[in-house]
N, C-alpha and C positions, 0 to 999 in steps of 0.2 A: 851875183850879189854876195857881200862877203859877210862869210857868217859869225855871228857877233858872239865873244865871250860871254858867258853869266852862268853863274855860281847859288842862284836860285834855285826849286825845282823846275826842272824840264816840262813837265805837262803839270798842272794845275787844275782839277777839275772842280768846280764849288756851288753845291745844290741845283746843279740840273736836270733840269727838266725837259725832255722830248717827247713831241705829238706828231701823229699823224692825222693828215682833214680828210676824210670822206665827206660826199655830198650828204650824211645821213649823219655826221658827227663826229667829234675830237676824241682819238682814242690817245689817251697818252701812253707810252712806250714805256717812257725813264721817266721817273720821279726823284727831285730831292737826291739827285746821286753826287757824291763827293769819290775823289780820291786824287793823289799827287806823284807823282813818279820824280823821285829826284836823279841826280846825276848818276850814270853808269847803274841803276837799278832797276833789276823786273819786277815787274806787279803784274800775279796771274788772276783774270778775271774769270770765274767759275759759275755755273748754274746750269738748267736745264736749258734747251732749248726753246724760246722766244720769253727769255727772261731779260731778252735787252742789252745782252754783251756785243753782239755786232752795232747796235744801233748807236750804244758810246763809239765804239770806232770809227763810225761812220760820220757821227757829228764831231768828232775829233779833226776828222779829216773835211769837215764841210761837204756832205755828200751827200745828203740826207734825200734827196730828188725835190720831184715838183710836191710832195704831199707832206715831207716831213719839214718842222719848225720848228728849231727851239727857242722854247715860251717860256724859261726861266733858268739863273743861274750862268755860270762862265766856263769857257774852259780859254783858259792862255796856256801860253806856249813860251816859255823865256820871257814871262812876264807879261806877255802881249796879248789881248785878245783876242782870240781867232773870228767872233763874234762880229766883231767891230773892222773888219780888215776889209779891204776891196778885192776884187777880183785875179788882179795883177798880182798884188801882194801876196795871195795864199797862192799865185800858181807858181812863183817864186821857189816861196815854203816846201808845196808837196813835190815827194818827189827827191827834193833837192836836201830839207832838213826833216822835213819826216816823209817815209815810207810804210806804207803797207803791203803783207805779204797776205795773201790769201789761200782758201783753204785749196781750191782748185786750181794745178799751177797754170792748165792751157788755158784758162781765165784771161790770162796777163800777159800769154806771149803771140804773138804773131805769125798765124800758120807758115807763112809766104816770103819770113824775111829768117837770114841765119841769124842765129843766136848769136856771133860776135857783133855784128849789124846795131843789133837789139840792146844790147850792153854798152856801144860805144854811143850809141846817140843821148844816152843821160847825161853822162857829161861835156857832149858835148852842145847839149840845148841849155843844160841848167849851169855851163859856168864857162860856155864858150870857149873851150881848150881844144888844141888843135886833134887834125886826124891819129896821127900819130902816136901824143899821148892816151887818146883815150884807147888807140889800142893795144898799149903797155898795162894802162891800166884794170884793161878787161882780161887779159892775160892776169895779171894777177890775182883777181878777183876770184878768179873763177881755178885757181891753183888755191887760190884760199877755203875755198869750197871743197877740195880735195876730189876735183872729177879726172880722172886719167884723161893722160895724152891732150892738155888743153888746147893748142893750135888746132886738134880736128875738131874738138867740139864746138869753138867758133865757129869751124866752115861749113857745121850741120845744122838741119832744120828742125824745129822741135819736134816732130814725129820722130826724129830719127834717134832719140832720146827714150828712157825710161821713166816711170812716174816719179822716183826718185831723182836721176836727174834735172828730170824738168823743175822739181821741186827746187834742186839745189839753185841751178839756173836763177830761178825768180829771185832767193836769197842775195845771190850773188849783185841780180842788177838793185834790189833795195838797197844794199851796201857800194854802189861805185861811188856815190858821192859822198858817202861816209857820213849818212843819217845823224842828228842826235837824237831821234825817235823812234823805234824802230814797232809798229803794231802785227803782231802775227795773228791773224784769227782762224782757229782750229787749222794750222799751217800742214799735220802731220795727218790727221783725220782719212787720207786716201792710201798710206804709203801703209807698207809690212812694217811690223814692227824692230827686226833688227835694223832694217833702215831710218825708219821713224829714230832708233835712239844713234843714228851716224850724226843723222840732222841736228836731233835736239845737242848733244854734243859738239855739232859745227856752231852752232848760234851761240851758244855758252862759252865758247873760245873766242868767237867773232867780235862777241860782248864786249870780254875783257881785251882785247886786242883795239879795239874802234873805241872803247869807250860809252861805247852807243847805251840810251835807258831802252826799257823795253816794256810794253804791255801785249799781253802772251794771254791770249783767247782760250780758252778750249773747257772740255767738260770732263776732262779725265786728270782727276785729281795727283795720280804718281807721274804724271807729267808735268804740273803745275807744281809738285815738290820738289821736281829734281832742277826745273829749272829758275826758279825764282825765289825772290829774298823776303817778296812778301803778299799778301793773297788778298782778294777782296771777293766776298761770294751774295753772287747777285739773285733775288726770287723774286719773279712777277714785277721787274723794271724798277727796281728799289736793290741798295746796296746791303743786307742784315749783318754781315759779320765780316772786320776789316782789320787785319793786325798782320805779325811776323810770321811764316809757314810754320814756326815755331810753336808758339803760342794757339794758332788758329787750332793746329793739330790737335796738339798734344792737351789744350786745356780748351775746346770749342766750347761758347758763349750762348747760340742759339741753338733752337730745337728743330732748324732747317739743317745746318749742318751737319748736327747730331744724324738725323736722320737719312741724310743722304754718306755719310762714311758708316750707317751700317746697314745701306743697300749695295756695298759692292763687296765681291771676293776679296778679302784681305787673309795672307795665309794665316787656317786653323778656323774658316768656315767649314762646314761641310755640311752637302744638303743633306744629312740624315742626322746627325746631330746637334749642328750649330746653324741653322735655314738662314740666310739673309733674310731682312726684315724690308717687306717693299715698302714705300711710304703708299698712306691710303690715299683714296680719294685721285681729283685729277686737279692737273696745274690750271689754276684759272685764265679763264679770256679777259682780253685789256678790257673791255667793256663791260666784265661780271666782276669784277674784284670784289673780294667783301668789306664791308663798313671796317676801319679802324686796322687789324695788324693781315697785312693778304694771305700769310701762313695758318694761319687761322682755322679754316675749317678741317686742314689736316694734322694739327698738330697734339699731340700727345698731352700738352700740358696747358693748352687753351682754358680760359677761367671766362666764363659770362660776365657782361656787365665790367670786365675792366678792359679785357684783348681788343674787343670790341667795339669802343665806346668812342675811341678818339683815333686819329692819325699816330702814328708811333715812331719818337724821334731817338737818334741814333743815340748811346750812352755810353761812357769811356766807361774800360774794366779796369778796376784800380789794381797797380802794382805789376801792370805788364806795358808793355812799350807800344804807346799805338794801338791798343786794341780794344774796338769799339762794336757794339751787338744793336741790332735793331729787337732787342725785349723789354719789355717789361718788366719780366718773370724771372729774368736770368741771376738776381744776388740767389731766388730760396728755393732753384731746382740743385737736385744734388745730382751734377752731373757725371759722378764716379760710379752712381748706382749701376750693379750690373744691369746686362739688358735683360729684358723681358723674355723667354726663349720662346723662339715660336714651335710651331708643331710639330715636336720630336717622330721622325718617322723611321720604322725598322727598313735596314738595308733591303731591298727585295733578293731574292737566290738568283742569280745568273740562271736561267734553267736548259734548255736543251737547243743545242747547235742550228738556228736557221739560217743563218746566210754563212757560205764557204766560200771563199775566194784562192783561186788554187794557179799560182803563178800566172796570174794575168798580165797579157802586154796589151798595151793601146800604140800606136804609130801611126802617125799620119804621113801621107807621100806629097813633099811639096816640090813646085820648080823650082829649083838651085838659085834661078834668078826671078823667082815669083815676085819681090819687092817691085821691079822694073818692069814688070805687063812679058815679059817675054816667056820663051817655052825653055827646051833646052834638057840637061840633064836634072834626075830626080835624086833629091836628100830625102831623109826620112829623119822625123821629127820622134824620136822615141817619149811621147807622151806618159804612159805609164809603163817600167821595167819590171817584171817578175813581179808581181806583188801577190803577196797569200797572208791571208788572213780568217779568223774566225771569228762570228760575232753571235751571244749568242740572246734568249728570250730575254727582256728584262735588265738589259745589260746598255750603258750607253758605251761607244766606243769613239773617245776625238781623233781626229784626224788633222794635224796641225804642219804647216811647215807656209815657207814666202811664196808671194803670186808666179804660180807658173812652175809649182813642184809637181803636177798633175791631179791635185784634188780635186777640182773640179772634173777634169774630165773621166777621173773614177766616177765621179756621179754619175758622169753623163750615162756610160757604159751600162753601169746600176740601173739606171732608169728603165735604157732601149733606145736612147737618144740616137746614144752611136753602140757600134758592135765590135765585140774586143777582135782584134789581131790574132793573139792564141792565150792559150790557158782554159779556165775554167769559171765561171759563177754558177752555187750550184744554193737557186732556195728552195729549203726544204727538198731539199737533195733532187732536185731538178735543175740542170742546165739552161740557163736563160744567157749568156755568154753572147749568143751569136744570133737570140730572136728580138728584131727592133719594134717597138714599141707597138706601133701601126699593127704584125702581127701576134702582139700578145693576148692572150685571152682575159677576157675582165678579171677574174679573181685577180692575176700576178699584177696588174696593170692598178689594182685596189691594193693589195698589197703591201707593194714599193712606191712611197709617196714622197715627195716634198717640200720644207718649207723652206721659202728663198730669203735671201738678202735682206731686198729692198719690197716691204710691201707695198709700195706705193704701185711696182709697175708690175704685182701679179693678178690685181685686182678688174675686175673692167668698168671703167666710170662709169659707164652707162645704164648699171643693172646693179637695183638691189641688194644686201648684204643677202637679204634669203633667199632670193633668187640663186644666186651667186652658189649659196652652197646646196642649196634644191640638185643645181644641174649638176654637179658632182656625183649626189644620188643617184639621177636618171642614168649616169652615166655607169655608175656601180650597180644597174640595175636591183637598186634596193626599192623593197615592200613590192606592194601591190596595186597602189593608189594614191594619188596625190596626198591624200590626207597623211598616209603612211610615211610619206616621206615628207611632210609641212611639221607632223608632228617629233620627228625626228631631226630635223634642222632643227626647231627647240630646245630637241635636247642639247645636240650641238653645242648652241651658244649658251645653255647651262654650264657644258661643260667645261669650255674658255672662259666665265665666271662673264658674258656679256648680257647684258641684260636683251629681256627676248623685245622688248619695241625695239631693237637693233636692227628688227629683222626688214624693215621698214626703209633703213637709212640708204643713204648714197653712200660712197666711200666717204667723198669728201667730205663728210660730214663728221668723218671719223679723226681720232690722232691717228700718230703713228706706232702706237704701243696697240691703239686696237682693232688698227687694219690687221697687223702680226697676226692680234688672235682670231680674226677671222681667214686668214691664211690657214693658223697651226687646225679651226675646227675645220676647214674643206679637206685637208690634208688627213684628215682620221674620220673623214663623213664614209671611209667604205671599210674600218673597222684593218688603218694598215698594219701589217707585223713590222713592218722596217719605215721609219722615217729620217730621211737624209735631210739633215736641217744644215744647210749653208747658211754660215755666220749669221743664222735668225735673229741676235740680239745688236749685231755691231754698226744697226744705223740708228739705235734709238739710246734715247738719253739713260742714264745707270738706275735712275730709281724707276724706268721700265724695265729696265733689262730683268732686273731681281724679281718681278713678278710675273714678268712671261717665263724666265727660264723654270721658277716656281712652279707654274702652271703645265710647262712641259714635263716635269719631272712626275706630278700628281696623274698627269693625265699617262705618262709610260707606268706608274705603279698600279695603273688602274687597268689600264689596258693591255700589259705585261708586255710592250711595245718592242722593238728594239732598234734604238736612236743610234745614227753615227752624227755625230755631231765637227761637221769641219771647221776649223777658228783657225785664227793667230793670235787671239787673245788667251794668256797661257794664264791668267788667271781665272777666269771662266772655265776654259779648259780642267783645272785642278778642282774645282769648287766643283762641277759635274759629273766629271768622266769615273766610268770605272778602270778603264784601260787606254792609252794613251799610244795612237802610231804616229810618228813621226816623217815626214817627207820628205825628199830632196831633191830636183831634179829628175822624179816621175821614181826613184828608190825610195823603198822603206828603208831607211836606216836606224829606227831602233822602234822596238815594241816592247811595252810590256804594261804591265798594273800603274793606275795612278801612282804610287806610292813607288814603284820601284822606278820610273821616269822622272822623277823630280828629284830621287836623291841618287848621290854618285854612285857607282862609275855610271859615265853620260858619254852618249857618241857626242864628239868632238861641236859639232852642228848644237845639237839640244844644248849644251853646256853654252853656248852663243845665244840661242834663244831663248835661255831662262836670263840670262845676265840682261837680256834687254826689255825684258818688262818692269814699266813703271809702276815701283810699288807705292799706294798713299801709306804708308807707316812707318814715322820717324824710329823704329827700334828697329827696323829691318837694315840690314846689312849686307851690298852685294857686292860680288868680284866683278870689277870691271872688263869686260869685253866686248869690244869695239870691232865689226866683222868689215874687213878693206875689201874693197871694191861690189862689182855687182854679182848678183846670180847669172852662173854662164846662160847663154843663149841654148835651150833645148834642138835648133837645130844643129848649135855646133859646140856639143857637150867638150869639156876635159877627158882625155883619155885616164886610166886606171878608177881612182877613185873618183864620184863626180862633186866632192867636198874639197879635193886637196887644195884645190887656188885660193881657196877663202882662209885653212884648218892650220889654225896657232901650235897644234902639235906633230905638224907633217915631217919635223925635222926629229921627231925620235923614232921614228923608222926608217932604219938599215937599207941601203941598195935602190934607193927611189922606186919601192915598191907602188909605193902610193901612186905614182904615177902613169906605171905599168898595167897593172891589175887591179877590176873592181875585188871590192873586199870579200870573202864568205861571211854568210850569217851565222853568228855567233851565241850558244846562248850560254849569256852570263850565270843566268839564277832559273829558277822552273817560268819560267814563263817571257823570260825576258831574254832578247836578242837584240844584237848588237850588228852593222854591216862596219865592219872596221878594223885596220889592219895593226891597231897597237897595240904592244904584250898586254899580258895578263895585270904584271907589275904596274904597268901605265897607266892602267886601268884603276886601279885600284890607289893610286896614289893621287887621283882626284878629288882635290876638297868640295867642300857645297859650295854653290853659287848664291844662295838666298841664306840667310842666318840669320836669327833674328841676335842684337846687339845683347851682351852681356850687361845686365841693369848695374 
């Protein structure tokens, strides 16, 4: 079908409305939502999660399944109704003029067929072009995506891929037939973040290259900044605030957005003087909404008798472009007022050295040809190299670096999971290094705790929240008596700020901000000195993150804990950490104090990894760094340095040192070390990567 000129907008969405039917009753989704995407422009759609941003794409795309309908309102496409179309017609469409990219890329690809395969069949279903061309064109695509060596990547199968790649991959086949719609929803959400900014970078050149519009999903606002021209931010399936990134920013309208840009780290938070501010209360269910504005019972500037009284329609803000609020209230709040500070808390003292880590290695022994089931000779997978560190009471310490630097499997080692290789762990100056978990004694096994990921799959459906952390207790052999220990699980959930009829619930009955904290209370039910929290906040929405990591912070001042907290989110990381390791391929390559890690001299790597966090604050100003290609393969590292393939400065070192010799550890300043082989001078004539803009 050929596709037709117009100079209209591209997507057109006007007051609609989406329901879902249960046998019990119409829940509606989206309410009264508008917004239009013209030609060659992104519009980032923002909110908490089940605030209704997928469920526009989904009716965008006609996909709503057998339960969803939409019961008011349009969305055309080039002027057309998508509403009104037959079946033929929109399978035409998808696909062919608009594409969706999703958050999960093996979602979309095909265990069983190669990725060139996969690529050539779009165009050649959607516009019947011979074998040939579409394999010219898939070659191209996919060089447009910038994945090395493209004729093998054709001839692989997606496993044989990276989650980046695969990501790119989907990209690639959304764009073969050269979309005029392109919907991404939370497209980066699974990938590291240097990667995450190769991407958002590919789709923003891809943009202006194809022409393509774009409506760009996601909840993380410095993403939504860097990539889009204009914003629309969604609460409880209604649209409150919709104008230029501009405007939205810099001059916000409603007391939703207010409230949610000052739940996240933006540089010159700090949890001891400047706390994020969590929004109260919790995000309402589609069948509890309250009478008249849905923001309403958490809102700061809520008035009886008006917020409440009616439905509340959208209202242009005079003298900016497009920008429209769902308040009431928004001409006589004065939105310059500083903020309100929350509870200024004194730094606690780092106090006395409990965990020592004393050049530890982790290595695994695998077959050389283990991918293919056979035996044969053995590689060794150097998981973690030399690592030594000190951590001490009181003190959080991140742990940051891309999937597959060995973070994780430091935990594991930490735990007892697995047993180091060689070196030393020594808590409270005992050797636990090489005793696994099975023979540790309860005190160390109380101890060294963890909170994970994903609370959803550390919990057990079947059993109680008090239950749940009761058995912690048995297991910590705490009190004497059941009572001992029922009354103590109360405290527990005292102390995660849960209320105690929690103790009663199922998971599921829980969000996912407060399964976390029933995680973070089992994880302190046997009073641990060290809590390893893997990326505890990076599956929950921002205005949870700020009051679980809150609560972890009160609960370490309380308890004089002492947190390694491993992330790739380096704004979390700054707004926490006291001290800052870096990773690279199972190396430490730089350590030292928050403060001395964020500003230069930076090993080469870090200076990469700050340039790629997305920051929400139009005054901020970053050096652009773009890191080519992938993280090597841990079983078949770079010889010398194991940065150099990726490191934008490998060519001011003399004699291809770099690629000879790993580096020595370096210490720049009292506490801070560097693994890196460029002078002094080099060092030292590193600008800042974050600045904030000269007003």
């Amino acid at each position: 079908m050929a596709k037709l000129d117009y100079d209209g907008p591209i997507l057109e969405i006007d007051n609609l409305s989406i329901s879902f039917f249960t046998r019990l009753r119409e829940i509606p989704a989206v309410m009264d939502f508008s917004v239009s995407v013209q030609p060659g422009e992104a519009v980032g759609l923002v909110g908490e999660s089940g605030c209704g941003k997928s469920t526009v794409a989904l009716g965008v795309m006609q996909d709503l399944g057998v339960n969803g309908r939409i019961v008011g309102g349009s969305i055309k496409f080039k002027g057309r109704d998508l509403n009104t179309m037959s079946a033929e017609e929109l399978r035409d469409i998808r696909g062919n003029e608009i594409a969706m990219i999703y958050q999960e890329p093996m979602a979309s690809l095909n265990p069983a067929m190669k990725i060139g395969k996969q690529l050539m069949e779009v165009p050649m279903i959607h516009e019947g072009v011979s074998e040939d061309e579409a394999y010219k064109r898939a070659l191209e695509v996919v060089t447009d995506v910038k994945l090395p060596d493209p004729e093998r990547i054709l001839k692989s199968y997606p496993h044989q891929l990276s989650g980046g790649q695969q990501q790119r991959i989907v990209i690639a086949m959304a764009l073969m037939s050269k979309p005029a719609l392109l919907i991404l929803d939370e497209p980066t959400t699974a990938l590291d973040v240097t990667v995450e900014a190769a991407v958002v970078e590919l789709v923003k050149d891809l943009g202006k290259k194809y022409g393509t519009s774009m409506l760009f999903i996601s909840h993380n606002l410095g993403l939504v900044m860097e990539t889009c021209d204009r914003i629309c931010v969604m609460y409880s399936g209604e649209a409150v605030e919709t104008g230029s990134i501009k405007d939205v920013f810099d001059k916000m309208q409603h007391p939703y957005t207010q409230a949610l840009f000052r739940s996240i780290p933006l540089p010159g938070a700090d949890k001891n003087s400047r706390p994020l501010v969590a929004i109260p209360g919790n995000f309402p269910l589609p069948h509890e909404r309250p009478q008249g504005c849905n923001f309403g019972p958490r809102c700061d500037y809520f008035t009886e008798g008006l917020c409440n009284r009616r439905d509340i329609p959208m209202a242009a803000v005079e003298g900016d472009d497009h920008h429209n609020t769902r308040c009431l209230r928004f001409k006589e709040i004065d939105w310059d007022a500083p903020i309100v500070a929350g509870e200024q808390t004194e730094k606690p003292e780092p106090g006395k050295v409990v965990l020592k880590i004393d050049n530890l290695k982790k290595y695994y022994e695998v077959a050389a040809n283990a991918l293919f089931g056979g035996s044969g000779a053995k590689k060794v997978v150097k998981a973690n190299e030399t690592l030594s560190f000190e951590a001490r009471e009181s003190e959080t310490l991140a742990i940051v670096g891309e999937s597959g630097c060995g973070k994780s499997t430091f935990a594991k080692v930490l735990m007892g999971l697995e047993t180091a290789t060689d070196g030393q762990i020594l808590l409270d100056g005992k050797n636990i290094e090489s005793t696994p978990i099975e023979a540790r004694d309860t005190k160390t096994v109380a101890d060294v705790q963890m909170v994970f990921q994903n609370p959803f799959d550390t919990l057990n459906p079947s059993m109680t929240v008090g239950r749940q952390i009761i058995r912690a207790l048995e297991i910590f052999k705490y009190g004497n008596s059941d009572q001992d220990r029922k009354d103590r699980m109360l405290e527990l959930l005292d102390l995660v700020k849960l209320p105690r009829a929690f103790a009663d619930r199922m998971p599921r009955q829980l969000s996912g901000g407060q399964k976390q904290r029933v995680g973070i209370a089992r994880a302190f039910a046997g009073g641990a000195r060290i809590v390893v929290a893997d990326e505890p906040v990076s599956a929950l929405d921002v205005s949870v993150q700020a009051a679980v990591t809150d609560l972890l912070m009160e609960i370490q001042r309380k308890e004089k804990t002492t947190l390694l907290f491993i992330s790739h989110d380096l704004s979390i990381v700054r707004y926490l950490s006291d001290r800052v390791m870096v990773m690279y391929l199972g190396h430490v390559v730089e350590l030292g104090s928050t403060d001395q890690v964020f500003s230069p001299p930076y090993h080469p790597y870090t200076e990469a990894l700050l340039s790629a966090v997305p920051i929400a604050d139009t005054s901020i100003e970053k050096e652009h760094i773009v890191l080519e290609g992938d993280i090597p393969s841990a079983m078949n590292p770079p010889s010398g340095c194991p940065f150099q393939t990726r490191c934008r400065w490998k060519s001011k070192v003399a004699g291809g040192l770099c690629e000879r010799e790993v580096p020595p550890v370096r210490n720049i300043a009292n506490g801070h070390q560097i693994k890196c082989h460029l002078d002094q001078a080099d060092l030292d004539s590193m600008r800042p990567v974050i600045k904030i803009a000269a007003e």
